[in-house]
C-alpha positions as CSV (number, residue, x, y, z in Angstrom):
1,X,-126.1,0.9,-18.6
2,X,-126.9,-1.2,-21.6
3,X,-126.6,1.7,-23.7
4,X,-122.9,2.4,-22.2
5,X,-122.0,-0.9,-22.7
6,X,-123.0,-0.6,-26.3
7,X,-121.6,2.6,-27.3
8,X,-118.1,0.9,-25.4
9,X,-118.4,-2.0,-27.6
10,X,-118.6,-0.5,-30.9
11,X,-116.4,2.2,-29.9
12,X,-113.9,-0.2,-29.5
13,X,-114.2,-2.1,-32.6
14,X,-113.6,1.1,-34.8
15,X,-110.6,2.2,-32.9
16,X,-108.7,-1.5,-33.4
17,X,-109.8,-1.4,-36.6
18,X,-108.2,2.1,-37.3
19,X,-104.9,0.8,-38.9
20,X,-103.1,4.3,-38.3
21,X,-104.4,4.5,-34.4
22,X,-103.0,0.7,-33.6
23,X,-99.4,1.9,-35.3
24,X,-99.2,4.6,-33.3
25,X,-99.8,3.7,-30.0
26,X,-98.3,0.0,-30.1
27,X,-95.9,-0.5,-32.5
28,X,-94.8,3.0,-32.8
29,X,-93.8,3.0,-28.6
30,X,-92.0,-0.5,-29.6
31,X,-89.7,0.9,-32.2
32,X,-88.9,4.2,-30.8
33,X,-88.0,2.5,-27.7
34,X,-86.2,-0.1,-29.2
35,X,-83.8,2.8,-31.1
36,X,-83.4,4.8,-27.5
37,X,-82.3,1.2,-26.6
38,X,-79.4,1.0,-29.0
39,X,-78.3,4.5,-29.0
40,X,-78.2,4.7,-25.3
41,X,-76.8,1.0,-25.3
42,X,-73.8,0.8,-22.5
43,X,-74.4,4.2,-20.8
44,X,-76.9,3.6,-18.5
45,X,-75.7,0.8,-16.3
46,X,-72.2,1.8,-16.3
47,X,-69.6,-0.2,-14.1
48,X,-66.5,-0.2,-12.9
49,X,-64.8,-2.8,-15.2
50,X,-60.4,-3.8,-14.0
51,X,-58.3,-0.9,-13.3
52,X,-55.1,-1.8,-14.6
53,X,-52.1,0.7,-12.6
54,X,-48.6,0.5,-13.2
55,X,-45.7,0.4,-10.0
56,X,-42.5,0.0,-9.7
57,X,-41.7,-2.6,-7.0
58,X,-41.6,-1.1,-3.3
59,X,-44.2,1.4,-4.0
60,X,-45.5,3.4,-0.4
61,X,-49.1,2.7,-1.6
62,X,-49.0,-0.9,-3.0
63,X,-50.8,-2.5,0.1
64,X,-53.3,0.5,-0.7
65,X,-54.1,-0.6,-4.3
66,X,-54.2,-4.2,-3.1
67,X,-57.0,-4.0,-1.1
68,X,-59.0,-2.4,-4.0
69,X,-60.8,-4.7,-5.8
70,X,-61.1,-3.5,-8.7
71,X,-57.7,-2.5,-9.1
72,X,-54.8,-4.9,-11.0
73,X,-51.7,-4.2,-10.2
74,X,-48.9,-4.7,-12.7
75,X,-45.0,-4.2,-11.5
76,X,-43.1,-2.8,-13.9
77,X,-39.1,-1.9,-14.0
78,X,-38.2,1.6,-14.3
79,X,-38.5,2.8,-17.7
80,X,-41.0,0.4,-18.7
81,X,-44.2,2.8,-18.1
82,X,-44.3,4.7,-21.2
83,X,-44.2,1.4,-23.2
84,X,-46.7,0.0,-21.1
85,X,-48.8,3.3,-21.4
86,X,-48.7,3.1,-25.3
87,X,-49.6,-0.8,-25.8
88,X,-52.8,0.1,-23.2
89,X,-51.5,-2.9,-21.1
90,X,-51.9,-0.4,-18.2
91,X,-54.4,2.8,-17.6
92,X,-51.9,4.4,-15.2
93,X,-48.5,4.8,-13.7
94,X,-48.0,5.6,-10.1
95,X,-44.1,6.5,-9.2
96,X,-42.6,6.7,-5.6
97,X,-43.6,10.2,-4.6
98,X,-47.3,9.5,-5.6
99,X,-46.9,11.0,-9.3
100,X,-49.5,9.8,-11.5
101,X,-48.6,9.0,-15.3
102,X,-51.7,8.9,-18.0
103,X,-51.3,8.3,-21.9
104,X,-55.2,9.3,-22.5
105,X,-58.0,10.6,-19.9
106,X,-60.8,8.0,-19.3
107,X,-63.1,7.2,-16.8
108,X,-60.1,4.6,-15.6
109,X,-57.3,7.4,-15.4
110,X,-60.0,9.2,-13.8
111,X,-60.6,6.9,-11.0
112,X,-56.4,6.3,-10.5
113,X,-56.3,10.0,-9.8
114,X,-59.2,10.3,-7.3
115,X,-57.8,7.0,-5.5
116,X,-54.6,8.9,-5.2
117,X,-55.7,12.2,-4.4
118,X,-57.5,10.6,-1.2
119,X,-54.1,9.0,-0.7
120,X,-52.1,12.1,-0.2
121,X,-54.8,13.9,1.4
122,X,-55.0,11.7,4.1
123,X,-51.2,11.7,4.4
124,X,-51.5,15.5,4.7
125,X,-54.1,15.0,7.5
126,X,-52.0,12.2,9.2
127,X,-54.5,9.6,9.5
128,X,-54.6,6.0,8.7
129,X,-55.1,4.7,5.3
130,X,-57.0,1.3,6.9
131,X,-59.6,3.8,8.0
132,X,-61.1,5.0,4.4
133,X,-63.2,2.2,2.2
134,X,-61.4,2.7,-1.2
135,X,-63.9,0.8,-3.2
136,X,-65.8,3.4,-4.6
137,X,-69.3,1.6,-5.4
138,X,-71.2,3.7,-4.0
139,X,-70.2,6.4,-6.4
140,X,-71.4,3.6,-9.3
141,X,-75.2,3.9,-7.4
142,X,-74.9,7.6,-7.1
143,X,-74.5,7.7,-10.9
144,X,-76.9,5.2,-11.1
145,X,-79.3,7.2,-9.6
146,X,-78.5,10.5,-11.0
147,X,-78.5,9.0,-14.9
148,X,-79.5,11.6,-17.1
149,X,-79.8,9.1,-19.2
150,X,-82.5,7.7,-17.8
151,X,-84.9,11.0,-18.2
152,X,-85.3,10.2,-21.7
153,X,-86.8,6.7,-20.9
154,X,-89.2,8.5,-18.7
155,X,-89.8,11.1,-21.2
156,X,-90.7,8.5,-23.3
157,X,-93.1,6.8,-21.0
158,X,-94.8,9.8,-20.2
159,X,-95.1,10.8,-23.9
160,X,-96.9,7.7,-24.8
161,X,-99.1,7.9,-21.7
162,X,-100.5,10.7,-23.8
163,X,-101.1,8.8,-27.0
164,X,-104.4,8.8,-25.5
165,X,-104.7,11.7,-27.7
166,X,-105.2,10.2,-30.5
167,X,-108.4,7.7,-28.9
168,X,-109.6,10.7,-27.9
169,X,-109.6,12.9,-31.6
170,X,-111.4,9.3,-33.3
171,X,-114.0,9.3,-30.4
172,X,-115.1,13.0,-31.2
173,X,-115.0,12.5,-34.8
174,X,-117.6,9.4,-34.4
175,X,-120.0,12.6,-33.1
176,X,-119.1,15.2,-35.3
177,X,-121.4,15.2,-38.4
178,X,-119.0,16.9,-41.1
179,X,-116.6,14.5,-40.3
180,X,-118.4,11.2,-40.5
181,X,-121.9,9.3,-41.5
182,X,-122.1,8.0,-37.7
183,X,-122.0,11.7,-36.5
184,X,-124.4,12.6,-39.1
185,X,-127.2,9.8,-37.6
186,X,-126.2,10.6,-33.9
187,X,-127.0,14.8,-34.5
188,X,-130.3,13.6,-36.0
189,X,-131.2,11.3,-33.1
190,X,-132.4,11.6,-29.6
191,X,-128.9,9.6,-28.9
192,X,-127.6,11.7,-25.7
193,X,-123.6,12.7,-26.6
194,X,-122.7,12.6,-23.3
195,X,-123.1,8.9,-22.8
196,X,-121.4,8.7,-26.3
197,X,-118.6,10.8,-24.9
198,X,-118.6,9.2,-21.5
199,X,-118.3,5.7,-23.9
200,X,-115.5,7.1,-25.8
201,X,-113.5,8.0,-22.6
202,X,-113.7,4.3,-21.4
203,X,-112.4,2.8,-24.3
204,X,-109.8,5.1,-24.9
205,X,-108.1,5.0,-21.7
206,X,-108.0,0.9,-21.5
207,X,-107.0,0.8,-25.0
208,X,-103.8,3.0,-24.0
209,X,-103.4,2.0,-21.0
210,X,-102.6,-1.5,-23.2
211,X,-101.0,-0.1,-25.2
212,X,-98.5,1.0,-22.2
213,X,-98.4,-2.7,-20.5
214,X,-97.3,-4.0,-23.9
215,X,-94.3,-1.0,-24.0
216,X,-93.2,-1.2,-20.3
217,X,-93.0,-5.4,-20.7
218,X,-91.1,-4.7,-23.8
219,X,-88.9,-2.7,-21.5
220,X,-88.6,-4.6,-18.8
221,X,-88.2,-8.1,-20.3
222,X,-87.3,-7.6,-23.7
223,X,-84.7,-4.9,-23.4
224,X,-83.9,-5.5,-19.7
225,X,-84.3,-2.2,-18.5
226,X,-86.1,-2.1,-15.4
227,X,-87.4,1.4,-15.1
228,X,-90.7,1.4,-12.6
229,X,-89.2,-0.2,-9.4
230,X,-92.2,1.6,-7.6
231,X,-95.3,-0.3,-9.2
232,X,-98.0,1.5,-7.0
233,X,-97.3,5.2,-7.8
234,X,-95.8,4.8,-11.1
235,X,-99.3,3.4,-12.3
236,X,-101.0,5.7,-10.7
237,X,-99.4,8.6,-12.6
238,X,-99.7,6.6,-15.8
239,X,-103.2,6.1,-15.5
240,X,-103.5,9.9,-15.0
241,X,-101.4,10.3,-17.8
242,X,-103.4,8.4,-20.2
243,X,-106.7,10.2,-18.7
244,X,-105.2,13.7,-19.6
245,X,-104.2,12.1,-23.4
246,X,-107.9,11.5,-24.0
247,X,-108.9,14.3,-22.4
248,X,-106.5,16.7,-24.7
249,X,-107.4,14.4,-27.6
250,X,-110.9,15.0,-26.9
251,X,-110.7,19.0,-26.5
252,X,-108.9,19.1,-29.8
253,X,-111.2,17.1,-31.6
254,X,-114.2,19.0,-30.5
255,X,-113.0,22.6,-30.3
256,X,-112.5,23.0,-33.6
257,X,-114.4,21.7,-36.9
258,X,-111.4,21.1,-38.7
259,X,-110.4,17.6,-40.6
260,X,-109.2,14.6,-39.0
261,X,-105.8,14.7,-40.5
262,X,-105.4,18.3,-39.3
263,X,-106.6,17.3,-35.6
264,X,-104.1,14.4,-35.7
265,X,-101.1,17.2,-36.7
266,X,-102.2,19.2,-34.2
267,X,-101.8,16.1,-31.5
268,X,-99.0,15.1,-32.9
269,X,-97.0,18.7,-32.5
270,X,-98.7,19.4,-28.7
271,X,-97.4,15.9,-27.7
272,X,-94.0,15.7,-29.5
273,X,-93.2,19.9,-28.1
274,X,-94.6,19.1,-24.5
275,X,-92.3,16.0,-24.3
276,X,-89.5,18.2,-25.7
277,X,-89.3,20.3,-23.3
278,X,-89.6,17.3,-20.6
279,X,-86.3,16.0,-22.1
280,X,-87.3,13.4,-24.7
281,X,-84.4,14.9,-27.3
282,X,-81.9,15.4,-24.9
283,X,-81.5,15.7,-20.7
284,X,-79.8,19.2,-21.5
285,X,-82.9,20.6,-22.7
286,X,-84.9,19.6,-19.4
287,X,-81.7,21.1,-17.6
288,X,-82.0,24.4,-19.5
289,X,-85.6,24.6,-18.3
290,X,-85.1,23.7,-14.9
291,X,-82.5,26.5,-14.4
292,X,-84.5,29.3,-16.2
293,X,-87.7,28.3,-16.6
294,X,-88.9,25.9,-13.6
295,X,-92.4,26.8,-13.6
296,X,-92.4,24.9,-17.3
297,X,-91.8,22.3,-15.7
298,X,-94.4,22.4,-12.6
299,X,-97.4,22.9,-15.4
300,X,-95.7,20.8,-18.5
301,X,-98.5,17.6,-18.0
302,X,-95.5,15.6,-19.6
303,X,-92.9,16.9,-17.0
304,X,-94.9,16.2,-14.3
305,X,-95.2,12.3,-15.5
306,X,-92.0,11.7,-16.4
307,X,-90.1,13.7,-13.5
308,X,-92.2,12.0,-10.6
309,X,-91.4,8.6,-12.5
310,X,-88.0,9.5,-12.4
311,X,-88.1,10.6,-8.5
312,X,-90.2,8.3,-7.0
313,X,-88.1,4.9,-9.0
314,X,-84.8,6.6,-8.9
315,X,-84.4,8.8,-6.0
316,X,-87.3,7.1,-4.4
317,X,-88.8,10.2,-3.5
318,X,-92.8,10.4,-4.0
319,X,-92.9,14.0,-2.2
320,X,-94.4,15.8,-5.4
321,X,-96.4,12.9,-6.2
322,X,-100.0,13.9,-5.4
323,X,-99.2,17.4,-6.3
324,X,-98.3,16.0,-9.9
325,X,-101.5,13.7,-9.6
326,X,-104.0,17.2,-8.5
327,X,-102.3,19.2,-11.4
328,X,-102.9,16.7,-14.3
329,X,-106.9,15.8,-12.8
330,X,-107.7,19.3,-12.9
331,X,-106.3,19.4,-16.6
332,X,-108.6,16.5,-17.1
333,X,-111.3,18.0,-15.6
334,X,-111.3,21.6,-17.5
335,X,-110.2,19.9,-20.7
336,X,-113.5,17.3,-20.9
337,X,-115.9,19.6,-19.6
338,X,-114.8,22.2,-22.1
339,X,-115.2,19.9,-25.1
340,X,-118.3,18.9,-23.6
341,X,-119.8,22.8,-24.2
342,X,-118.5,22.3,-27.5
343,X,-120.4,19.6,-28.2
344,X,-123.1,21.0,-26.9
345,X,-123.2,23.6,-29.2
346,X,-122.0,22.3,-32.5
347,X,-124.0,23.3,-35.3
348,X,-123.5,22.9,-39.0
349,X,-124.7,25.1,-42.1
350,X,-124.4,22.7,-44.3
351,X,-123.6,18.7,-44.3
């Protein structure tokens, strides 16, 4: 136990002290986030802002429009609409027989003509007006909810869940003799690498998982985003996520005898192509792949974070939860012992 608490201990120094490591999983996160955050500024939390529509007094569907409330209505004289149309003082124009009169399309115009194409088609069915809610904020939620928007925060999420990665490559380089003097001394010693691995584990995963407290507090009270509404399974897939980061940091660090900077490139293209394809650049991308490729997205370790984040917050769904959860341990599980029978079996011609 001593010994684990030692090899914990000093394994942690080095990685804070690894300049590059620190940048990339805590301020990078910060900064990235922080640009998705301007980009995306406005179009996440969309609402329904005044409605300004245009009648002539004595209008069949003024008492209609009334009752809307988020509807202004502004009488106008015959003749007055297109003028009113081209100085924007109105979105719309409704006329006695129900005709609706637009400069531009916009979300607005768009709402006037969905307002009035209820109208008319429940004058075709004959039934009363007073009997259909005309405030339409439950299709706000529904958009809410379906935000494709908000996949790329997920995507994000789940990507630096996996930063782990790069924990994991400076663990296996502490063991590995060709790559430094404290690998050297431990392949000379009785010093048992699996504790030393075991160590390395530890240290990695609470130094992520950090690392992804700091980024979703940035989130939640910095840029006012508040993306995990369910706390208790949303960590639990985090915590996963992170595991399978170091895990995949750890398999590429001891697979291969190649230098650090070339493990590092070869995180940095598995993490930045996995979260890809989970929608990080762009929602239509993890549309594509759910329509042709769906299975991608059932083995993807990213996908799986960031879609069950997505369901279980946003559709508040936690049916593929533990199926999510199974997949990603047993990626931990082949990926560690793997790297382990590397280890194992490293040997080296020359030092």
């Amino acid at each position: 136990m001593k010994n684990l608490i030692r090899n914990c201990i000093y394994q942690g120094k080095n990685l804070i002290r690894d300049f590059g490591l620190s940048f990339w999983t805590l301020l990078y996160p910060l900064i990235l986030v922080s640009f998705f955050n301007i980009a995306f500024s406005g179009m996440m939390d969309m609402k329904l802002e005044n409605i300004n529509v245009g009648i002539v007094d004595g209008n069949p569907i003024e008492y209609i429009l009334e009752d809307i409330e988020f509807i202004n209505i502004h009488k106008i004289d015959e003749g007055e609409e297109t003028e009113k149309l081209d100085s924007e003082e109105i979105d719309g124009f409704i006329d006695e027989d129900l005709n609706l009169l637009v400069k531009k399309s916009g979300i607005n115009q768009t709402i006037i003509k969905e307002i009035l194409d209820q109208v008319k088609q429940m004058e075709k069915l004959n039934r009363p007006f007073e009997n259909y809610d005309f405030e339409v904020d439950y299709i706000v939620d529904k958009n809410q909810k379906g935000n494709p928007i908000m996949v790329t925060f997920y995507s994000l999420i789940a990507m630096v869940s996996a930063y782990g990665i790069y924990a994991g490559i400076s663990t296996i380089s502490l063991i590995q003799a060709n790559l430094s003097n404290i690998g050297e001394r431990i392949s000379i010693t009785p010093l048992k690498k699996r504790s030393f691995l075991f160590a390395g584990v530890i240290v990695s995963l609470l130094l992520n998982l950090a690392a992804n407290g700091l980024l979703i507090l940035f989130i939640k009270y910095i840029l006012k985003i508040d993306l995990l509404i369910n706390l208790k399974y949303s960590i639990a897939l985090i915590i996963i996520g992170n595991l399978f980061g170091v895990s995949l940091g750890i398999f590429i660090g001891a697979s291969n005898k190649k230098s650090m900077n070339t493990k590092v490139l070869i995180g940095i293209v598995s993490t930045t192509f996995l979260s890809f394809l989970s929608g990080l650049m762009g929602p239509w991308v993890k549309v594509l792949i759910d329509e042709y490729i769906p299975i991608l997205a059932r083995i993807n370790p990213i996908s799986i974070i960031s879609d069950n984040l997505y369901r279980i917050n946003l559709l508040e769904s936690t049916k593929s939860v533990g199926e999510g959860i199974l997949i990603l341990s047993i990626y931990c599980v082949i990926l560690i012992s793997t790297s382990y029978m590397f280890l194992r079996g490293k040997s080296y011609d020359s030092l």
